[in-house]
N, C-alpha and C positions, 0 to 999 in steps of 0.2 A: 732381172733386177733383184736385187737381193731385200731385205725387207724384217725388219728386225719383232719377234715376241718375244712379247712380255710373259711366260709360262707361269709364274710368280701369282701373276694376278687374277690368273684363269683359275688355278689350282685353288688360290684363294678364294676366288666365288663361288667355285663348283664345290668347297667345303662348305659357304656357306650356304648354299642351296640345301648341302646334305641335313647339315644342322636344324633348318629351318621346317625340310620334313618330317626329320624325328620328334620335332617338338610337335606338328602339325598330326603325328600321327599319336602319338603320346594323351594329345590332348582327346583327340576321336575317341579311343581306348577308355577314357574318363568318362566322357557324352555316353556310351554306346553303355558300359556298367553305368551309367550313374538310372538308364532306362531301363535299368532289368529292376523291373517291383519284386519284389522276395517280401513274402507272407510268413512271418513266426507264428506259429499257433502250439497253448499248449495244451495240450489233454491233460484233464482232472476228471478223474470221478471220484464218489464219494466213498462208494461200495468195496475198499480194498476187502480182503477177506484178510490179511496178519496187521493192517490198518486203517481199520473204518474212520471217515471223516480224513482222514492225512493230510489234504489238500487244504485243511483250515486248522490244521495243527499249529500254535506257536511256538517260531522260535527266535528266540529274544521277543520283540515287541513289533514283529511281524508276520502271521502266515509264513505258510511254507511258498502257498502258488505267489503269495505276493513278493517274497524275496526272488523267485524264479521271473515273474512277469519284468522286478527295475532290472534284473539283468541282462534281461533279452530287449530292453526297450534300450539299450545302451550300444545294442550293435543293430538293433532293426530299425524303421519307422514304424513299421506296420507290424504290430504284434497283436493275438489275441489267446482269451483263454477259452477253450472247446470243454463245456459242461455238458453232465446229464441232471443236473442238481439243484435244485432252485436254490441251496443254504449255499454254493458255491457263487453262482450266478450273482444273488445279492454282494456276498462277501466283496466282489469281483468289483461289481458297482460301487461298492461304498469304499474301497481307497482309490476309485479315479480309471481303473482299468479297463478296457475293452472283453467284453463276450459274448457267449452263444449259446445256445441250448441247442445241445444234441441229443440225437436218440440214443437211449441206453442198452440198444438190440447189439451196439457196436463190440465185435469179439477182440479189437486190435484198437492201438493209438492210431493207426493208419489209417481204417476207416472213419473214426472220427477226424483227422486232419481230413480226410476228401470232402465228408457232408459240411464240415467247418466251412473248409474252403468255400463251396458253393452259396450258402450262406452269405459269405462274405461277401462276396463277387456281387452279389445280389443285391446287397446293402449298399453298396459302395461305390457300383458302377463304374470300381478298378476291374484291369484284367492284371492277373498277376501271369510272375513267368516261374517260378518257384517257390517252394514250399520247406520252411524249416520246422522240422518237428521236434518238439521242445521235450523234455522232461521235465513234467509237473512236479515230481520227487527231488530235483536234483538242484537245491538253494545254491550252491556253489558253484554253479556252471559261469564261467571263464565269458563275457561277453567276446575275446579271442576266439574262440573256440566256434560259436556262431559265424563270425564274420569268416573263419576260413571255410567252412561249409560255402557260406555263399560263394567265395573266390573261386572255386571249385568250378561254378557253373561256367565260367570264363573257356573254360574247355568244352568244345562243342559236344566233345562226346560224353561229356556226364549225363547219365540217366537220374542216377540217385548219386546222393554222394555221403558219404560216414567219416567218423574218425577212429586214428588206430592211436595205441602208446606202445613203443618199446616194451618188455618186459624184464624186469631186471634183477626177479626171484623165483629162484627152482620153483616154488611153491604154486607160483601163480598157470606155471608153465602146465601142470597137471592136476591144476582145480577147474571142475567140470562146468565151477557156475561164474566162468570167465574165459569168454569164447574167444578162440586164437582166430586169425585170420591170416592167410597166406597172400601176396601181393605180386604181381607181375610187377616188368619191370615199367612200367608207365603209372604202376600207385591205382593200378585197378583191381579189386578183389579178385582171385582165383576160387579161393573155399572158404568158408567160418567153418568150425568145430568145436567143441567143448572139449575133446581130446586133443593131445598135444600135437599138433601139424605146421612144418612137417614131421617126419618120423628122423631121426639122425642115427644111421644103422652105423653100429663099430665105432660109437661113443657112448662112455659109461652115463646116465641118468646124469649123474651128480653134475656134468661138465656141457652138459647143453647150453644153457645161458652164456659159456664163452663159446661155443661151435658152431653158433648162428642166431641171428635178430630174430625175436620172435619178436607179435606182435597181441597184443589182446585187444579185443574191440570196445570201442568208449558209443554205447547206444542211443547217440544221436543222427538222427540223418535229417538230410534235405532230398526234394523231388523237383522234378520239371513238373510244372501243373500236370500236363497231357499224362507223362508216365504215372503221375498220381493215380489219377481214374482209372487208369489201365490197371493197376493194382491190386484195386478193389474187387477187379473180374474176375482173379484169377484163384484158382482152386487149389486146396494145400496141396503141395509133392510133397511123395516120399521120404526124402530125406530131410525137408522141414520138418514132418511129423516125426522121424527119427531121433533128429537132434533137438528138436521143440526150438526152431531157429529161422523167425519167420522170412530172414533176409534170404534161406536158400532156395524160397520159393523162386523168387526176382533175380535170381542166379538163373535157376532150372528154367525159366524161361526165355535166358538170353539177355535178360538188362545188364545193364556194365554198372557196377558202382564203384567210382570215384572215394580215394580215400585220401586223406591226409594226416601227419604226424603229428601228435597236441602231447605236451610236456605234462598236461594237467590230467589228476586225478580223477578219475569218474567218481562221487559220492553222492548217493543215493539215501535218501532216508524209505525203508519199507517196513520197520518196526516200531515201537513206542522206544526197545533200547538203542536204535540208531538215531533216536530224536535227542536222545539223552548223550550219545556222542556229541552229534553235532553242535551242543548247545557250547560246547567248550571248545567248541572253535572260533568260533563267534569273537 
């Protein structure tokens, strides 16, 4: 007996099933980030040695941490400033922002984000799942620029994660005190350097910039809380102390760092005359 389908209708519903998945899976994706807590913390000390006090320097009719802290509270909920300073700590207090006091034993921003962290945790009776380490020096930092750090963590295998920029002047390409980094093809660090990597044999100097993407490193990163701590264990290598380049330690022992592309300029105030720049950008 022969017996007539409707193919039309089936195809139609089995679309919209599909549809209905991807919204359902879509949405999970949202739920599942919206549960990853990320921790901004940013290190300030007082003790610069080319700029004592820095972190309470004004510029315009703001500090410097305080112009750092509304930009990072723009991409995080949860941000804090990591002191060793009580004139910081105060400062900190009195326009509304969150902090800590840490120990001043600390030789890296890194270990003070770890004893931060703990602090925190402590306080708060949050468990976080990562860790953005902030530059206390850098008033211009891109609330963008934060938030792809986080997105970063979306990938199971980021350990840490950083940002790179194109580089798009000879200059920069063999200036020692703007470290290049090389990228496999999945955007995970291979090597940082302060000399120019990689090497381009049987091209004149002058014409690298068009003979391959270099990249300079913009020195911010994020951590997995866990590989945080794990961090702090470990003993300088070789070739960090080489290159004075604390990321090759966390290479040399096998962590993967996650990078991503940012359009935006790394500016740093570490002098009294780069404060005097930056006032005219403003």
């Amino acid at each position: 007996m022969w017996c007539s389908v409707n193919y039309t209708d089936k195809i139609t519903n089995l679309s919209d099933k599909i549809t209905n998945l991807r919204g359902f899976l879509l949405i999970l994706g949202l739920i599942i980030r919206k549960k990853m807590n990320i921790l901004g913390i940013i290190p300030a000390r007082y003790a610069s040695t080319r700029f004592p006090g820095k972190p309470l320097a004004m510029l315009g009719e703001k500090t410097i941490v305080h112009h750092v802290f509304n930009k990072s509270k723009q991409a995080l909920e949860w941000v804090y400033v990591a002191t060793d300073d009580q004139r910081i700590f105060d400062a900190v207090k009195r326009f509304g922002g969150k902090v800590v006091m840490t120990s001043s034993a600390h030789r890296s921003g890194t270990d003070r984000c770890a004893e931060a962290l703990s602090i925190i945790e402590n306080e708060t009776s949050v468990k976080f799942d990562a860790v953005i380490n902030i530059q206390g020096d850098e008033p211009f930092i891109q609330p963008e620029q934060i938030s792809l750090l986080s997105e970063l963590f979306n990938d199971p295998a980021s350990q840490i994660t950083t940002l790179v920029k194109k580089i798009i002047y000879k200059e920069d390409i063999f200036d020692p005190n703007k470290p290049k980094v090389v990228l496999d093809n999945h955007s995970f660090a291979l090597i940082f350097s302060r000399s120019p990597v990689p090497y381009l044999r049987g091209i004149p100097q002058e014409d690298w910039p068009g003979g391959y993407i270099f990249y300079k490193h913009i020195g911010i990163y994020g951590y997995r809380t866990k590989v945080l701590r794990e961090l702090t264990q470990l003993p300088p290598s070789e070739i960090e102390i080489a290159e004075s380049l604390e990321q090759l330690r966390w290479l040399s022992n096998g962590y993967k760092i996650k990078t991503a592309v940012t359009d935006h300029e790394s500016i740093g105030i570490d002098t009294p005359e780069d404060l005097v720049r930056a006032l005219k950008m403003l």
